[in-house]
C-alpha positions as CSV (number, residue, x, y, z in Angstrom):
1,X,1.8,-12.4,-2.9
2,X,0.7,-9.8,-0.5
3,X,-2.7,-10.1,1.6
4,X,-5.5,-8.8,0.8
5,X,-7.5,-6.5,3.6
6,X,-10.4,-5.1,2.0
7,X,-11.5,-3.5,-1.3
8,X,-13.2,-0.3,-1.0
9,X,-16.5,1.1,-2.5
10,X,-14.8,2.7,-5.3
11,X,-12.9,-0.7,-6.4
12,X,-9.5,0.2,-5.0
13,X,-8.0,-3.0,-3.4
14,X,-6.2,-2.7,0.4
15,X,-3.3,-4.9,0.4
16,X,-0.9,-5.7,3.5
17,X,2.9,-5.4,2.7
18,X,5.6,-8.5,2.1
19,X,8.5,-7.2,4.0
20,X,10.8,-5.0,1.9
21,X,8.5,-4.9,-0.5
22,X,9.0,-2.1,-3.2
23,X,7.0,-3.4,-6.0
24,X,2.9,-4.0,-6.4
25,X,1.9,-7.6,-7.3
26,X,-1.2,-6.6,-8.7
27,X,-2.0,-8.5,-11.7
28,X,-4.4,-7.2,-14.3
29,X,-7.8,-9.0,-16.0
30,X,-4.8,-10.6,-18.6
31,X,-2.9,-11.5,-15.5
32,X,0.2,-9.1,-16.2
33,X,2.0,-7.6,-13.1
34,X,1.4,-4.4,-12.8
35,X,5.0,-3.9,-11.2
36,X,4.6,-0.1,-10.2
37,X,6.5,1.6,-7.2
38,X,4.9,2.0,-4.0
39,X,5.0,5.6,-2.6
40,X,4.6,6.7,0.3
41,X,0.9,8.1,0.2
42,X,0.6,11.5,2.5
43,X,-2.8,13.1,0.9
44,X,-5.0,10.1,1.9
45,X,-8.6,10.9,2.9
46,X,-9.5,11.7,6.6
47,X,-11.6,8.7,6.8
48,X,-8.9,6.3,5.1
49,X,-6.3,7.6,7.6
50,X,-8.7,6.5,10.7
51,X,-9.6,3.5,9.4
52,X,-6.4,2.1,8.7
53,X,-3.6,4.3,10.0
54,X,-1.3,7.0,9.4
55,X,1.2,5.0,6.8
56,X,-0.4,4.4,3.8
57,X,1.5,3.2,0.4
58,X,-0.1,3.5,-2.9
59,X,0.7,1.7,-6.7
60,X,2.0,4.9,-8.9
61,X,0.3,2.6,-11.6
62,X,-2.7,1.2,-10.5
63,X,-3.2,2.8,-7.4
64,X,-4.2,-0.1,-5.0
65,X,-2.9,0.7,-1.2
66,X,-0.8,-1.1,0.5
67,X,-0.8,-1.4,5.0
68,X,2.4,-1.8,6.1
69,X,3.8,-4.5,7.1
70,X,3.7,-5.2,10.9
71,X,7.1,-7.0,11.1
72,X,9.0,-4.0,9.8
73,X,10.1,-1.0,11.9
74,X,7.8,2.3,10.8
75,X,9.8,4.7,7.9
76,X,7.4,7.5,9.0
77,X,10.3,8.4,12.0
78,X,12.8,11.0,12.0
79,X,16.6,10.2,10.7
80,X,19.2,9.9,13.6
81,X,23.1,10.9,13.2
């Protein structure tokens, strides 16, 4: 299960990444797994981007974010031939 960081004002939940991670494991009040895919999140606030970084992943489902994880290289780089 992935760590949770924080939950915001609003509700939303801020979860750290498992490595390779391409699935939330949020469950719901029934305890069902919400199973959506984590996208890459570009149109965060201003004040979500300073507080936690520049690469932010967000639930298409439920929309809780996800940090990245800190043992995995950064996807926000450029590709290389």
């Amino acid at each position: 299960m992935s760590e949770l960081v924080e939950t915001l004002s609003d509700g939303t939940k801020v979860k750290r990444r498992i490595p390779r991670m391409r699935a939330c494991d949020e469950k719901d009040a029934k305890g069902k797994l919400c199973a959506g895919h984590l996208k890459r999140w570009y149109f965060a606030a201003d004040d979500l981007t300073q507080k936690f970084g520049g690469e932010l992943y967000r639930c298409e489902h439920c929309q809780t974010l996800y940090l990245p994880n800190p043992d995995e290289e950064p996807r926000s780089g450029t590709l290389t031939y």
